[in-house]
One Martini backbone bead per residue (centre of mass of N, CA, C, O) as a GRO file, in nm:
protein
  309
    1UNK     BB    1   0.087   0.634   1.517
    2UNK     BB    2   0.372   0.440   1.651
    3UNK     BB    3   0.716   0.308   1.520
    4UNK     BB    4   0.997   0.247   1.724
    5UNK     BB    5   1.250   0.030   1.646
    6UNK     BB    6   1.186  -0.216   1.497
    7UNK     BB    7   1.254  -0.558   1.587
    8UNK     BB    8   1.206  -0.893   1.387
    9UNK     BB    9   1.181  -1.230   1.479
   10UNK     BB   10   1.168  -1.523   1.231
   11UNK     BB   11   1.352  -1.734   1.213
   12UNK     BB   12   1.493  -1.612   0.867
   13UNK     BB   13   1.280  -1.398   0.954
   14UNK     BB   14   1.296  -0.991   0.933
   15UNK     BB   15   1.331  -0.698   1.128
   16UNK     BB   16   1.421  -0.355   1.055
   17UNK     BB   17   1.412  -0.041   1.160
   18UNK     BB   18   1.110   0.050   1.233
   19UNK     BB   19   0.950   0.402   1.132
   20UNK     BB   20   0.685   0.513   1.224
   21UNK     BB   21   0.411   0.803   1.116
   22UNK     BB   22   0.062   0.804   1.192
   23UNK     BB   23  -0.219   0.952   1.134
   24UNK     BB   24  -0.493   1.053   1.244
   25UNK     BB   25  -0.685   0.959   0.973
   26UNK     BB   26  -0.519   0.775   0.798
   27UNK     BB   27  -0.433   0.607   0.462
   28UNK     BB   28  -0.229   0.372   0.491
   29UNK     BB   29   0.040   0.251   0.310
   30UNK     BB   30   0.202  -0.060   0.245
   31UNK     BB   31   0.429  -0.134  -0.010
   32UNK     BB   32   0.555  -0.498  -0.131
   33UNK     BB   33   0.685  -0.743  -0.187
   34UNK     BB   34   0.664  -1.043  -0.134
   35UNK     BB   35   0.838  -1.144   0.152
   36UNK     BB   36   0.886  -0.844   0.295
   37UNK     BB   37   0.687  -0.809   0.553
   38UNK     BB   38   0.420  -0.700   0.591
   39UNK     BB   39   0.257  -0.905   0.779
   40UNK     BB   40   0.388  -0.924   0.991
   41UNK     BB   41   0.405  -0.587   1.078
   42UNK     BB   42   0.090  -0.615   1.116
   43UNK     BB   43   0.096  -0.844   1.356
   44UNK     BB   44   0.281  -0.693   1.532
   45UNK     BB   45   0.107  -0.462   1.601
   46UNK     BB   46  -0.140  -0.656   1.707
   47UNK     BB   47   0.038  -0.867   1.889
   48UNK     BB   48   0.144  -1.161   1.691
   49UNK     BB   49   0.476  -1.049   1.774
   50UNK     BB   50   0.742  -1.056   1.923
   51UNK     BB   51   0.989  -0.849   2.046
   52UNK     BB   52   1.322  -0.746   2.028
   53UNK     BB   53   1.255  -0.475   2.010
   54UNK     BB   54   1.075  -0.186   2.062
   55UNK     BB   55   0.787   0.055   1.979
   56UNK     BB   56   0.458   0.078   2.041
   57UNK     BB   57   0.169   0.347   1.934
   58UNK     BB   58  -0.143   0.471   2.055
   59UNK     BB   59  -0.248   0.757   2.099
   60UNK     BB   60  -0.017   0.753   2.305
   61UNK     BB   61  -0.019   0.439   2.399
   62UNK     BB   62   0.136   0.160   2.515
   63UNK     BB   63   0.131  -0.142   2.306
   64UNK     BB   64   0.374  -0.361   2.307
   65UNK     BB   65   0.224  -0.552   2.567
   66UNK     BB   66  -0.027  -0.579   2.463
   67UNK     BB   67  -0.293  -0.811   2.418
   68UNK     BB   68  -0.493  -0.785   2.129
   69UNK     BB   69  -0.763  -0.741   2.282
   70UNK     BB   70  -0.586  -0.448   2.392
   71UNK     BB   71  -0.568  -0.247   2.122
   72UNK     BB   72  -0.841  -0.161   1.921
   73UNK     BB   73  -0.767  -0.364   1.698
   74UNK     BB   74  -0.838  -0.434   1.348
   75UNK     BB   75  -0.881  -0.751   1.126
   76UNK     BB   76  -0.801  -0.787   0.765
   77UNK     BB   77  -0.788  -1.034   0.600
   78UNK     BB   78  -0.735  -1.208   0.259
   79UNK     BB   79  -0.892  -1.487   0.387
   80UNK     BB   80  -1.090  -1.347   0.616
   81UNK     BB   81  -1.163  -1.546   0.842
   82UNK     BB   82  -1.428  -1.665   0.847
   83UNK     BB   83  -1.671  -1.839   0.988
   84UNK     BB   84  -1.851  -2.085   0.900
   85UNK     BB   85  -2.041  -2.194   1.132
   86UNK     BB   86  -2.135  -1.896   1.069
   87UNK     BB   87  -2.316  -1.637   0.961
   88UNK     BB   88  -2.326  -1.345   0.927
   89UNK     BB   89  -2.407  -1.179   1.159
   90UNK     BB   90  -2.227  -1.377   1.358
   91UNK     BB   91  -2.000  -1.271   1.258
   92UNK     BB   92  -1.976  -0.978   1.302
   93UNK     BB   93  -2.084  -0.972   1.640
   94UNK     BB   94  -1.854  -1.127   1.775
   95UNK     BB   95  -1.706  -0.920   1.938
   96UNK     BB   96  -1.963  -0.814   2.076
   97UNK     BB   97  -1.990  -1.083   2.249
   98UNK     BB   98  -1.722  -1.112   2.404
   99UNK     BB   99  -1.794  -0.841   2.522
  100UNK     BB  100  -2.109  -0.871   2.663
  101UNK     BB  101  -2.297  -0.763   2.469
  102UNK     BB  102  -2.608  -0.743   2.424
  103UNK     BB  103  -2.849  -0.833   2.177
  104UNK     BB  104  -2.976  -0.569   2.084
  105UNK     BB  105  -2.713  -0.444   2.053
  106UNK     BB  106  -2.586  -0.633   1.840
  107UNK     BB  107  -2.826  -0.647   1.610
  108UNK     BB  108  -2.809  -0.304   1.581
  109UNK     BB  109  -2.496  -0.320   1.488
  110UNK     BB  110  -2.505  -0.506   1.259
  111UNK     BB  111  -2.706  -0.371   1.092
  112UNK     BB  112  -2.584  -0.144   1.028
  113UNK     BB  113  -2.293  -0.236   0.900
  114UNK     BB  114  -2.479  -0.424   0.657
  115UNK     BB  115  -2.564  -0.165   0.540
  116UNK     BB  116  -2.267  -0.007   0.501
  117UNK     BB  117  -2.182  -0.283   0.338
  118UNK     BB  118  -2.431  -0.387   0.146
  119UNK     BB  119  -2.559  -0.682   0.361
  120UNK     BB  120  -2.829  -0.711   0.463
  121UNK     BB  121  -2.907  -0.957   0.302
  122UNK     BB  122  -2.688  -1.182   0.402
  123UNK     BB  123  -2.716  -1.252   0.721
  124UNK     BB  124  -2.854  -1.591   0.650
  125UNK     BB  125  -2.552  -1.640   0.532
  126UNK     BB  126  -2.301  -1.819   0.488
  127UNK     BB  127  -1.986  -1.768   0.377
  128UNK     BB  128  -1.962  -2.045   0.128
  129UNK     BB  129  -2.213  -1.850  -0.024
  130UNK     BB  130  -2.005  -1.657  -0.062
  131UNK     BB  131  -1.837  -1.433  -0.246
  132UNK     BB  132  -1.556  -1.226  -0.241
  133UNK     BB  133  -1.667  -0.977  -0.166
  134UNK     BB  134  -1.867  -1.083   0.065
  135UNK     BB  135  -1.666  -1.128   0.254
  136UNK     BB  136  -1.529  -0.888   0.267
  137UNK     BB  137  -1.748  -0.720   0.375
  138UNK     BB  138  -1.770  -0.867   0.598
  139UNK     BB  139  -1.483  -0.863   0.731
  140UNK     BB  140  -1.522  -0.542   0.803
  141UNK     BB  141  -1.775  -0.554   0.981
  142UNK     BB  142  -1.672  -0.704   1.199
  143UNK     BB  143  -1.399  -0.486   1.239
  144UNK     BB  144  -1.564  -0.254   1.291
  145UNK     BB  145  -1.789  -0.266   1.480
  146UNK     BB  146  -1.586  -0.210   1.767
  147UNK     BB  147  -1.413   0.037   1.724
  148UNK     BB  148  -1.141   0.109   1.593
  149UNK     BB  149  -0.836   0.287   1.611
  150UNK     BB  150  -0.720   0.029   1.428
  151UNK     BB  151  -0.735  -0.091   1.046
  152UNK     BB  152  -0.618  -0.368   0.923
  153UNK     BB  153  -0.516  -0.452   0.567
  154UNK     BB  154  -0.417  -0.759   0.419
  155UNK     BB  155  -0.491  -0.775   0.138
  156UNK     BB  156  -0.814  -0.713   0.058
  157UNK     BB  157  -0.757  -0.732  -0.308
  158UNK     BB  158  -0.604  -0.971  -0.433
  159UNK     BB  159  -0.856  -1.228  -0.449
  160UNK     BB  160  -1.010  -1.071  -0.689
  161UNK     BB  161  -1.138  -0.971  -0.910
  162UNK     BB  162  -1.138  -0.676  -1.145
  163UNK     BB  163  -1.434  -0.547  -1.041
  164UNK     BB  164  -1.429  -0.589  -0.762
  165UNK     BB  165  -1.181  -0.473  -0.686
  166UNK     BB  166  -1.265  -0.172  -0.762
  167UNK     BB  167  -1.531  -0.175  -0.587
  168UNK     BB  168  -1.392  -0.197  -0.335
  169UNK     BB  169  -1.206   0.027  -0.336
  170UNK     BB  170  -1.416   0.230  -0.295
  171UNK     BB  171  -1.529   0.121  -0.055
  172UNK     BB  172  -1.294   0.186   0.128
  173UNK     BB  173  -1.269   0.501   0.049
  174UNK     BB  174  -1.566   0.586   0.192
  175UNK     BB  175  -1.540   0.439   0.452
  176UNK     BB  176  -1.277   0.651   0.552
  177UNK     BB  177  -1.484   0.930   0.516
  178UNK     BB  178  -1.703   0.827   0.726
  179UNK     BB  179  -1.531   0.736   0.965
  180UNK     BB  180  -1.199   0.789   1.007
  181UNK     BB  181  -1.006   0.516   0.995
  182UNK     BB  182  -0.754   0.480   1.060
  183UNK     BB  183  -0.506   0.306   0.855
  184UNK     BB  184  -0.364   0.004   0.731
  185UNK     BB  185  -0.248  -0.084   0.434
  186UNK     BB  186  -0.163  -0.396   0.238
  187UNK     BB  187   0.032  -0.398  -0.069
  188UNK     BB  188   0.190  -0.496  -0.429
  189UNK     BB  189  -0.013  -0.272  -0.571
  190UNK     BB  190   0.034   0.056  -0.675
  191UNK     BB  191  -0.253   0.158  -0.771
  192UNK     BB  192  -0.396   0.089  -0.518
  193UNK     BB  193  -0.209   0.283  -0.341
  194UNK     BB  194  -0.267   0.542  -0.511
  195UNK     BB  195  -0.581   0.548  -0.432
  196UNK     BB  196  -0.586   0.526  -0.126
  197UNK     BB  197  -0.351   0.677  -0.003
  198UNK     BB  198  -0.191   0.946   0.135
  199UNK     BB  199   0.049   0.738   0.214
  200UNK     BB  200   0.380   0.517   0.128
  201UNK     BB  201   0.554   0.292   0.191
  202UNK     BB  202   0.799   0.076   0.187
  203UNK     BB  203   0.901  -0.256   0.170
  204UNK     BB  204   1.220  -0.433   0.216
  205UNK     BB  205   1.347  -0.687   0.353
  206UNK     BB  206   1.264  -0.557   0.631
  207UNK     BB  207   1.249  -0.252   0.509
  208UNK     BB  208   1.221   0.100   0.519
  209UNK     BB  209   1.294   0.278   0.230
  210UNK     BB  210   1.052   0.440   0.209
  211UNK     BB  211   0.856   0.784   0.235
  212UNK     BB  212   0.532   0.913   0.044
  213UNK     BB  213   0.373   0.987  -0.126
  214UNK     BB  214   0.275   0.895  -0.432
  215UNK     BB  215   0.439   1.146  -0.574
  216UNK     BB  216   0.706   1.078  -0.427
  217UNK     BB  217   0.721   0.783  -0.515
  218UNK     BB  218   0.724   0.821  -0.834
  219UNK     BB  219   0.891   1.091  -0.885
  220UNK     BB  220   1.120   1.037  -0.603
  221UNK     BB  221   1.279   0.805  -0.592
  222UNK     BB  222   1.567   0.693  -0.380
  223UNK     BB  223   1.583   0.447  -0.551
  224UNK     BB  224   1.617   0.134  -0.819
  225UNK     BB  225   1.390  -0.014  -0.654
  226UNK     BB  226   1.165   0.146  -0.625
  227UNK     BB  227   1.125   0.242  -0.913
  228UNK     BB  228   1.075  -0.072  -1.015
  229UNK     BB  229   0.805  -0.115  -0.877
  230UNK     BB  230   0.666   0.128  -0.950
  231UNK     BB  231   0.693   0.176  -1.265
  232UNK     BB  232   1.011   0.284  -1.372
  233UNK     BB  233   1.133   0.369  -1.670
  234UNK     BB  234   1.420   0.429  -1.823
  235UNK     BB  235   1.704   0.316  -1.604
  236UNK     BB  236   2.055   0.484  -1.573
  237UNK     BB  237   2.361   0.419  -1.554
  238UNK     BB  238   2.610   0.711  -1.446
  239UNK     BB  239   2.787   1.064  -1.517
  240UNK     BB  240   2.840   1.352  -1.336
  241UNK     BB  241   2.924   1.678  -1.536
  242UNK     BB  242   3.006   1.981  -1.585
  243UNK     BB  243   2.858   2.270  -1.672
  244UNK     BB  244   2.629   2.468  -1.766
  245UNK     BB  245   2.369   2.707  -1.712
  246UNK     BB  246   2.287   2.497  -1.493
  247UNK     BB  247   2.429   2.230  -1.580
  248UNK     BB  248   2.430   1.922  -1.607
  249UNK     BB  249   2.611   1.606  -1.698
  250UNK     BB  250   2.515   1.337  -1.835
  251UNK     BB  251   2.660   1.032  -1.909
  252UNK     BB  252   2.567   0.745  -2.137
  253UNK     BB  253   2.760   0.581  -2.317
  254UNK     BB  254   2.865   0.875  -2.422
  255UNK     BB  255   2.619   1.004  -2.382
  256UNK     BB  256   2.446   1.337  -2.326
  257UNK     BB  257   2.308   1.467  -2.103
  258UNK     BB  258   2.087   1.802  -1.965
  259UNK     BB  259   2.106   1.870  -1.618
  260UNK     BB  260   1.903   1.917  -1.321
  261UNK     BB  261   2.146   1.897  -1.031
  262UNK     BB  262   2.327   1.814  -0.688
  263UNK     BB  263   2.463   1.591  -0.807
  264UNK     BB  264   2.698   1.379  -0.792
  265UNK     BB  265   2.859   1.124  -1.022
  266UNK     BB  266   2.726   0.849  -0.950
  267UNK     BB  267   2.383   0.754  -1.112
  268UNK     BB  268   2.072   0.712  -1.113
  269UNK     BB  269   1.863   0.762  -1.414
  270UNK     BB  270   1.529   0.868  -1.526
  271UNK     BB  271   1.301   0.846  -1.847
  272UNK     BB  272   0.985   0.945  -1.882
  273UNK     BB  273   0.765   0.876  -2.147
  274UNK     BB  274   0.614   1.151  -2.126
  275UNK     BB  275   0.910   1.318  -2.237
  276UNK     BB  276   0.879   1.160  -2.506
  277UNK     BB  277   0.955   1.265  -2.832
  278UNK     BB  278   0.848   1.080  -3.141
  279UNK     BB  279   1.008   1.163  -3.438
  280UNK     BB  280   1.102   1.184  -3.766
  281UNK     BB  281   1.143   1.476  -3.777
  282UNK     BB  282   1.313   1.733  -3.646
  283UNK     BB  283   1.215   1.944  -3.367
  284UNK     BB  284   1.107   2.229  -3.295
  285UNK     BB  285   1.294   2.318  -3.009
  286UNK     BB  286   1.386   2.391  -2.647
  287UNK     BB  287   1.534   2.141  -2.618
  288UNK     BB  288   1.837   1.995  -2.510
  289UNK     BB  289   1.739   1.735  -2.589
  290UNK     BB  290   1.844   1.572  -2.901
  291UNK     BB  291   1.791   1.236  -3.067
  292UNK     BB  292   1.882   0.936  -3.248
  293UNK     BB  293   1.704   0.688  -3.381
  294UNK     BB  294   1.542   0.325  -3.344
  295UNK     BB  295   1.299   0.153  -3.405
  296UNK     BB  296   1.303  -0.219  -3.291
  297UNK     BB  297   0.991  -0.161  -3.155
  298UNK     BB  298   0.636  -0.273  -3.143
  299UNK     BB  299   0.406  -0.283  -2.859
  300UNK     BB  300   0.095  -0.391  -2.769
  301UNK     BB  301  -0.060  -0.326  -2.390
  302UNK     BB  302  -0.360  -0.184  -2.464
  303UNK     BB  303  -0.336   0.121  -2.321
  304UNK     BB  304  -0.034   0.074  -2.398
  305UNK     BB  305   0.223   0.139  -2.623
  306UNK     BB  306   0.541   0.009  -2.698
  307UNK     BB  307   0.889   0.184  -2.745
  308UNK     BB  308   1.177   0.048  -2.884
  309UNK     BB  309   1.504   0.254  -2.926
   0.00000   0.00000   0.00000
């Protein structure tokens, strides 16, 4: 699918300037801070919000002006939106009831979908009666059901547990190699995106501000809002200085670092923790940069340990 210069206005916010290409079977993820756009950008894909330009294309046909339910697109919210007053079975089927599809064959394709997402014991129970995994699986059901061009889903995994939370993330991972279906998923969890995304957008107060694979964004942030969101730390504003044998100088308040780059002035740059050797003892080593400092603090992360020099 394709979106060509979005602009949308709601209020007191905006989307401006949106230009996505998603190839047919990707796994698309949005990743944005809250109130970044992500939801909008999303809803008005789906037909639920006016432009005020642009143009969006599925599959080589204009959808910009096409009604919600002409659009071939799955839609699954954060908070479910399963219906109460009906079981799973009525709502997974529901849209193909919409469809005016005989009873036998939703019957068949219920159960199917069911089987698919390992819910078929729970066909004859209300969503109220249901965990949130469960509910999120019957909402995934609900969505795939109908065989959309494109599934868009809206932090389907913010609202559970860490267990549940991993263990549906495995579930969509699954899905999307069985399936094949297109796919835009948002979330504001850098890991969630690198898990599942194939490509993965940023998207910052309604615009997009990179694109690409997850260790283009983590290991080549574009900017410093970038590189802070995925959690890339020991972030420094300097200036760079020729040097020689094809490095250029880094000066970073007084400290010299010995950097290869085609940038020059002002630059952002950041030192990855995997890249620190913290040593008593002076190390032989054909390292370039090498510095003396104090330890002021050390503090246990859990999986890793903070150490501030």
């Amino acid at each position: 699918m394709q979106v060509r210069d979005l602009w949308v206005d709601l209020d007191e916010f905006h989307l401006r300037e949106i230009d996505l290409d998603i190839t047919s079977g990707e796994y698309f993820v949005i990743l944005g801070p809250t109130g970044g756009g992500k939801t909008v950008l999303l809803e008005t894909i789906a037909g639920l919000h006016r432009l005020r330009q642009g143009r969006i294309l599925l599959d080589g046909e204009e959808i910009t002006a096409a009604p919600p339910e002409r659009r071939g697109v799955g839609f699954v919210y954060q908070d479910y939106a399963l219906f109460p007053h009906l079981n799973v079975a009525q709502n997974i089927g529901f849209g193909l009831k919409l469809r005016g599809e005989e009873r036998t064959v939703i019957q068949q394709r219920v159960d199917e979908m069911a089987r698919l997402l390992s819910i078929d014991h729970l066909l004859h129970r209300r969503p109220g009666t249901l965990s949130g995994g469960e509910q999120q699986r019957a909402a995934l059901a609900r969505a795939l059901i109908v065989e959309p061009r494109l599934l868009l889903l809206d932090e389907p995994l913010s609202a559970l547990d860490p267990e549940t939370r991993e263990s549906l993330q495995r579930e969509l991972a699954r899905l999307h190699r069985e399936l094949g279906t297109t796919t835009i998923h948002v979330t504001h969890d850098f890991e969630e995106a690198v898990s599942l995304g194939d490509r993965i957008a940023i998207l910052n107060a309604g615009r997009v501000v990179q694109v690409g694979s997850p260790d283009d964004i983590f290991r080549r942030p574009e900017s410093e809002f970038v590189a802070r969101f995925v959690g890339v730390r020991n972030i420094f504003e300097g200036d760079l200085h020729a040097g020689k044998d094809g490095y250029k100088l880094l000066v970073l308040d007084g400290t010299r670092i010995a950097v290869v780059t085609e940038r020059n002035g002002r630059v952002h740059a950041s030192i990855r923790p995997e890249d620190i050797i913290v040593s008593r003892e002076p190390l032989r080593s054909s390292a370039r940069n090498s510095f003396r400092g104090r330890i002021v603090e050390i503090a246990d992360r859990g999986t890793l340990i903070s150490v501030t020099v």
